[in-house]
N, C-alpha and C positions, 0 to 999 in steps of 0.2 A: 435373517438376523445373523451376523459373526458370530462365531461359538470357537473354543478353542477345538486343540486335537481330538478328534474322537469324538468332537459333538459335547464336549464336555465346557464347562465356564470357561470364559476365557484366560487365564493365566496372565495377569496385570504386576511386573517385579516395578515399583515405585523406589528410584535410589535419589534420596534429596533429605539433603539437612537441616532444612527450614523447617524446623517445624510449623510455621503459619504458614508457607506452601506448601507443605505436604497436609493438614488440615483442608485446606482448598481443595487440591485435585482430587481426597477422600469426597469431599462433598458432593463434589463435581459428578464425579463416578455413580454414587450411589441414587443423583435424584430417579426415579420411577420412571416407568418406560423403557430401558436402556436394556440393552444385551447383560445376559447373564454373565459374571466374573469373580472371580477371585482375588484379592489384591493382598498382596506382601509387599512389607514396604522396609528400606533398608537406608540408616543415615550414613553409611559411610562408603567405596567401593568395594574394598575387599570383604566385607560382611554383605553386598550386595551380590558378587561373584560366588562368594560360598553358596548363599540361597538358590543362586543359579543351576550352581550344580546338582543340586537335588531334583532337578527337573519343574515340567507343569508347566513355566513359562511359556508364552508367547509373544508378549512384547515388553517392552522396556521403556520405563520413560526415566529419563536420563538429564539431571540437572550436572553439566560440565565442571564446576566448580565448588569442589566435594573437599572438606579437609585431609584425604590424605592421598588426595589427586585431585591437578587442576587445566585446565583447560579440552583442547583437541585430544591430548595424551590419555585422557578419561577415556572417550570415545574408543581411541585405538584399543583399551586396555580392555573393553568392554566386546568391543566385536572379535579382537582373538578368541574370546572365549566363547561367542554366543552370536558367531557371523550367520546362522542360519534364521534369525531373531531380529525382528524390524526393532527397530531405536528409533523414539521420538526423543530431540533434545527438548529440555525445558530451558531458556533463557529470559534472561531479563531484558526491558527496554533498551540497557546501554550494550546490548553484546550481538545485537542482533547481525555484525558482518561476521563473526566469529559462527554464527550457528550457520549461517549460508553455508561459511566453509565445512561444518560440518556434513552438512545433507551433501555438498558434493565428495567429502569423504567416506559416505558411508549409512548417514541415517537418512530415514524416511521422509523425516520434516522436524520439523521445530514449530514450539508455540513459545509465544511471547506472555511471560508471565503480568498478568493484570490484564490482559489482553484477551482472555481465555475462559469461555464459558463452558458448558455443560454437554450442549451440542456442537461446539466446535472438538471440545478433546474426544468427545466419542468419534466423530467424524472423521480426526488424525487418526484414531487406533482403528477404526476399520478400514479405512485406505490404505494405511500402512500396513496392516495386515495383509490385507489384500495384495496389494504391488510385491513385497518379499515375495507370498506365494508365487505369486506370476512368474517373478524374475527365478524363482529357484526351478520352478518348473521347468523355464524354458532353457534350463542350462543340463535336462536328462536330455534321454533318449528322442530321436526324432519320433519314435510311436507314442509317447507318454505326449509330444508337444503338438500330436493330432489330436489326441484325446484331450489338451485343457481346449485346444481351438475347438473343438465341435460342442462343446456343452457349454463353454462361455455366453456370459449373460451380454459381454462389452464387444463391441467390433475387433480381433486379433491378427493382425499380419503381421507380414517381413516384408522387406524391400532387398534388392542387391545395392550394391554400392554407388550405384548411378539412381539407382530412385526408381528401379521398376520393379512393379509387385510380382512377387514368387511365392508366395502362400498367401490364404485368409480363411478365416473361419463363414459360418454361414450368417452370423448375424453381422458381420461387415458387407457381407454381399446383399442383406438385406436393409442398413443403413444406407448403402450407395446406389441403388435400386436396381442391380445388375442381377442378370436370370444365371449365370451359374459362372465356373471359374473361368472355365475359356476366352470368358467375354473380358476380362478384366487381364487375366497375366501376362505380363511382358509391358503393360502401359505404362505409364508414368503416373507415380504418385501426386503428384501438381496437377496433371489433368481434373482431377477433382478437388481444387483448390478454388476459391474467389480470387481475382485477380491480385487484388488487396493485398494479400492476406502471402503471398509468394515469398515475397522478398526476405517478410520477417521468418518466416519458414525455413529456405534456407540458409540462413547468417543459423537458426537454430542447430540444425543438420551438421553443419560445418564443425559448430562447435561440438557438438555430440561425438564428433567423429577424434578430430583431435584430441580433445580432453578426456574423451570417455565418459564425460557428466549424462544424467538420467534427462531428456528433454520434455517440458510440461509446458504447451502451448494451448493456448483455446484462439480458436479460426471460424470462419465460413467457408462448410465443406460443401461441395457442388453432388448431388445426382447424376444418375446417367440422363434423367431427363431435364435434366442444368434444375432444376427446383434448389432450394437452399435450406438448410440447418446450420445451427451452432452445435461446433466439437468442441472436446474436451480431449488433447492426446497426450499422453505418455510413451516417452519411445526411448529406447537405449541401442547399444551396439552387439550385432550378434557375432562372438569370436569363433573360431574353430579351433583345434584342440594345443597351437600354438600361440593360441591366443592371439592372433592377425585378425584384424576387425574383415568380417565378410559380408555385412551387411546391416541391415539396420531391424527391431521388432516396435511394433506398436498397439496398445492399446487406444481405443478411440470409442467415447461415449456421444452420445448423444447429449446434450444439457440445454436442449430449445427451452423445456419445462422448468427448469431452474433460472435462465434468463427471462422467462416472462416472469418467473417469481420475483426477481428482481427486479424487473422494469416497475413492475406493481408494488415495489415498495417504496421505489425514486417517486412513482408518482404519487403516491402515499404523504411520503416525506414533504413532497411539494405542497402539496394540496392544504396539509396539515400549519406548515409554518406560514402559505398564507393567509391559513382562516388567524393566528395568534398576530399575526405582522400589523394588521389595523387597531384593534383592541390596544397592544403595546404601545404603538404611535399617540394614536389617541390619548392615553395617558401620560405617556411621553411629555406631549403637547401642552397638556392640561397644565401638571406641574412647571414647565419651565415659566408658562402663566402666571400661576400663583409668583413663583422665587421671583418675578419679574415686577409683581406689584400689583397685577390689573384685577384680582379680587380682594385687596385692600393690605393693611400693614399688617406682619407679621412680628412674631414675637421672636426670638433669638432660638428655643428649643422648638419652634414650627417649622423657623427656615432650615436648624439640621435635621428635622424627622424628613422634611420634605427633598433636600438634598440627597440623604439616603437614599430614599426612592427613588430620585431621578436617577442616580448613579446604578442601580439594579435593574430601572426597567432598561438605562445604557445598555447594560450586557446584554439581557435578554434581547433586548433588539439586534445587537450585534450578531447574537448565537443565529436567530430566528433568521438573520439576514443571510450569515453563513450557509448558515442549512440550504436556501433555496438557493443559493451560487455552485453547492456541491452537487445540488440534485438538476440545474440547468446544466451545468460542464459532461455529467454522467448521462442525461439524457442525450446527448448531441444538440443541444439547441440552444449553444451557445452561439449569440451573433453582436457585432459591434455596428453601432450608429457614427462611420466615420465624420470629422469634421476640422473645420481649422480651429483650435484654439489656443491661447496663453497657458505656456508653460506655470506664471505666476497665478493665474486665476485657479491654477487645479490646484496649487500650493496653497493658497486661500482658503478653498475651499474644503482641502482636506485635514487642515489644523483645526478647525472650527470645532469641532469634538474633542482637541486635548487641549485647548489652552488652560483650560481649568486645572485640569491632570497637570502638565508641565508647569504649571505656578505651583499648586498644592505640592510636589514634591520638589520645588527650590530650584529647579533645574534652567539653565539660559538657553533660551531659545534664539540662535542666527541664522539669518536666512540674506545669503548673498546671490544677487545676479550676475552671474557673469555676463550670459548673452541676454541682457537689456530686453523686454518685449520679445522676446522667443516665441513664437507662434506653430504648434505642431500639429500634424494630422490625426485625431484618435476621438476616442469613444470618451467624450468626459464624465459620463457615472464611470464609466468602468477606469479608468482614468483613476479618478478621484478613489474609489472602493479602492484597487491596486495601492495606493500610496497611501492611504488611511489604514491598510493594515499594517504596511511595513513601520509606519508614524508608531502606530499601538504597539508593537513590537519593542519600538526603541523605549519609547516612556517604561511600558513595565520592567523592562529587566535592565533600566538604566536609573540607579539611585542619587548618585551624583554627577556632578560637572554639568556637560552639556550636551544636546543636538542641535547640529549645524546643516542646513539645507540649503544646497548650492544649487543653480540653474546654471547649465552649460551646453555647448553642443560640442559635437563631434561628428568628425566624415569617414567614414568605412568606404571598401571595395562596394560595399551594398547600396549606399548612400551616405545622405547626411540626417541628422539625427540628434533631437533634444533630447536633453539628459537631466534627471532630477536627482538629485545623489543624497541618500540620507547617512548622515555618520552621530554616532553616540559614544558615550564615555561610560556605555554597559558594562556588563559582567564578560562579555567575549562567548564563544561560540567555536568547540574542539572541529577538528577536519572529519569527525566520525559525524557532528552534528551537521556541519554545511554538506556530506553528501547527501544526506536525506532532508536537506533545509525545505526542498519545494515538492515536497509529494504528503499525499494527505494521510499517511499511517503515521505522523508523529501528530501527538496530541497537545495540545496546548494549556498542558496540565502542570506547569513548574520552569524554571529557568533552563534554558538551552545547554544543561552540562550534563553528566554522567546520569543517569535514575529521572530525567527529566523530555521536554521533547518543547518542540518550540510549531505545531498547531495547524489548523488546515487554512488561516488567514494567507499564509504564503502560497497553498497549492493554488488558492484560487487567483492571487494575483499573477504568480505565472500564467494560470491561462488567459485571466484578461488579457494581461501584455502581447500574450501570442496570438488572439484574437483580433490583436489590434498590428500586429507586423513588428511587433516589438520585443522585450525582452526583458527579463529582470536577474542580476547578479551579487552576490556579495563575497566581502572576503571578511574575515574577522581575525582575532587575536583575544585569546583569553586571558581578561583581566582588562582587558583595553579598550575594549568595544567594537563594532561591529561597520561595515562601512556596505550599505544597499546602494544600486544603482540601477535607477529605471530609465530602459528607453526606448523611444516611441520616433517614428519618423516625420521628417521637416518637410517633406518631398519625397515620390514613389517618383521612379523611370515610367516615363512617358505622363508625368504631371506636374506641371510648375507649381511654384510656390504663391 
């Protein structure tokens, strides 16, 4: 268990002016279970610096936009005084490129407020804790940095500047399954790489080296008897007293047992949303039944009770469906059922769920052919799912005018290539939102602008699309709406049409 100096609680300095997040992370801290601590908590910087200087700290958690300091310049202000002191940033949904920058200036990590539960913030403050220590350590005496390597619980080396090992602790030698140092110094750190896994390794290396950023990879590290594990590395630059990068130090855990943990929850997640996926259908069905007439006339307050419900088992089916596309893409076992088909048949097919939605909210629906009978090679669920979210998309956060869906092709260096292009007369979508538009950490909790996030319907239709040899892009404009383009190919080299 973490403890601070001396064995003593850990010293927790809390500087944040929310009062309804600083209630939080109070809560968070205190549920039972959790390492002993101390917590002071300060709404302003310079009454958080004073408390500083009284000592007892250990860590910091650090919300950047403070009223009488704001942004990066926080951080600066905070680590002159207390650079020996791991800082976790606190940030919000919309700042999240801003606290990258910070971890690569200096703090340990960042949590994303709302984002952040009880075991996650404990888990920042003892990693962070942890890592300062290491890093401070290894910046004494080389006998002080025999002594963290020999009682370390993690695998500890160095490398030189070409990549060959020059120290390691015993528990790295017993990660890699080598009988003492001789056998291992002067190799190659990639030697005990997955093949896989190299490439991305060194673009990280590089950058480490140039930038001097902290480097945090998980790979497939090989044994001496080639057998395989999942690592977890942490690695920085080690200087000499001119501060000339002379090589490289790394931390390396083992995290097999934390991957099957999580393989066992994907399959968990799966398992679970298909036992709800029929029940919900079922129902689904039943109702659109009734609204349709086949158990007899309704009255005007039966067909809105029953509308209602159709429209909520909607989502839940949608959620249910989500859920088992996140947990297929995560598991590896995503695969596409190639085939010929119409561009317009998947357009068809995937309006079929909003025409209700685009009438109820007044909006015109155009849907032009350019290329006539377009005929493409691809997976049409996954087809159809891909462009049924981006569809969903447009409806909810477009309240007036209209969406316009064009069929076209187009010929690249790669081939040639049908194109679905969806455009709306949205709310628009900032260059902060389209970098993160297609990865599943933005939640689809609120409109695509600032305090909002736009959902994992997009991470999954990117991978459909890439599944299928294809691809999906947008550009937007705020206030103006949003213009999606999917495309999938008309013919593969060495395939006729």
């Amino acid at each position: 268990m973490t403890t601070g100096e001396a064995g003593r609680p850990i010293g927790i300095l809390l500087i944040e002016d929310n009062p309804g997040d600083a209630r939080l992370i109070k809560e968070m801290l205190a549920e039972p279970g959790k390492a002993d601590y101390h917590l002071e908590h300060a709404d302003r910087l310079s009454q958080g610096l004073e408390r500083f200087l009284e000592g007892g700290i250990d860590v910091v958690l650090l919300d950047l936009n403070l009223p009488d300091s704001q942004g990066l310049e926080t951080l600066g202000k905070v680590r002159a005084q207390a650079s020996a002191v791991p800082i976790i940033v606190l940030t919000g949904l919309d700042d999240e490129i801003t606290a990258v920058e910070a971890v690569r200036q200096g703090a340990q990590d960042y949590l994303v407020k709302g984002d952040v539960d009880s075991k996650l913030l404990w888990r920042a403050l003892r990693y962070s804790m942890e890592r300062k220590r290491s890093e401070e350590a290894l910046r004494k005496s080389e006998e002080k940095l025999r002594q963290l390597f020999k009682s370390a619980t993690d695998g500890i080396f160095t490398l030189d500047l070409n990549g060959a090992y020059t120290e390691l602790n015993e528990r790295m030698l017993e990660m890699l399954g080598v009988g003492s140092k001789d056998d291992i110094l002067g190799k190659n750190y990639f030697e005990f790489f997955n093949a896989s896994d190299i490439n991305t390794a060194i673009v990280e290396m590089q950058r480490t080296l140039e930038q001097g950023t902290v480097m945090h990879l998980e790979y497939t590290s090989l044994r001496a008897d080639f057998s395989e594990f999942d690592a977890e590395l942490t690695g920085a630059l080690l200087r000499d007293a001119s501060d000339n990068p002379i090589g490289f130090v790394g931390i390396l855990r083992d995290i097999t047992e934390r991957k099957k943990i999580e393989a066992m929850k994907s399959d968990f997640v799966s398992l679970v949303s298909h036992q709800l996926q029929t029940p919900v259908v079922g129902i689904k069905l039943g109702i659109e039944n009734m609204l349709g007439g086949l158990t007899g006339e309704l009255t005007a307050k039966q067909k809105r009770y029953l509308q209602e419900m159709y429209e909520i088992c909607s989502r839940n089916h949608r959620l249910i469906t989500d859920l088992l596309n996140v947990s297929r893409i995560e598991r590896g076992v995503l695969s596409a059922d190639i085939e010929p088909v119409k561009l317009r048949e998947i357009v068809d097919l995937a309006l079929r769920d909003y025409q209700r939605d685009i009438k109820k909210k007044g909006l015109s629906l155009n849907i032009e052919e350019v290329d006539e009978g377009a005929v493409v090679l691809a997976d049409v669920d996954k087809m159809v799912e891909a462009l049924s979210n981006v569809i969903n998309n447009a409806v909810k956060f477009t309240d007036k005018g209209s969406i316009a869906i064009r069929i076209t092709d187009e010929v690249t260096s790669k081939g040639k290539y049908g194109n679905i292009e969806v455009r709306d007369t949205g709310i628009g979508m900032s260059d902060r939102v389209l970098n993160n538009l297609f990865t599943k950490e933005k939640v689809l909790n609120g409109p695509p602008t600032a305090g909002g996030g736009v959902g994992i319907g997009l991470y999954i239709a990117k991978n459909f699309m890439e599944a299928q040899k294809g691809d999906i892009t947008a550009i937007s404009v705020v206030g103006e709406g949003s213009t999606f383009v999917l495309r999938v190919p008309r013919e593969r080299r060495g395939q006729s049409k």
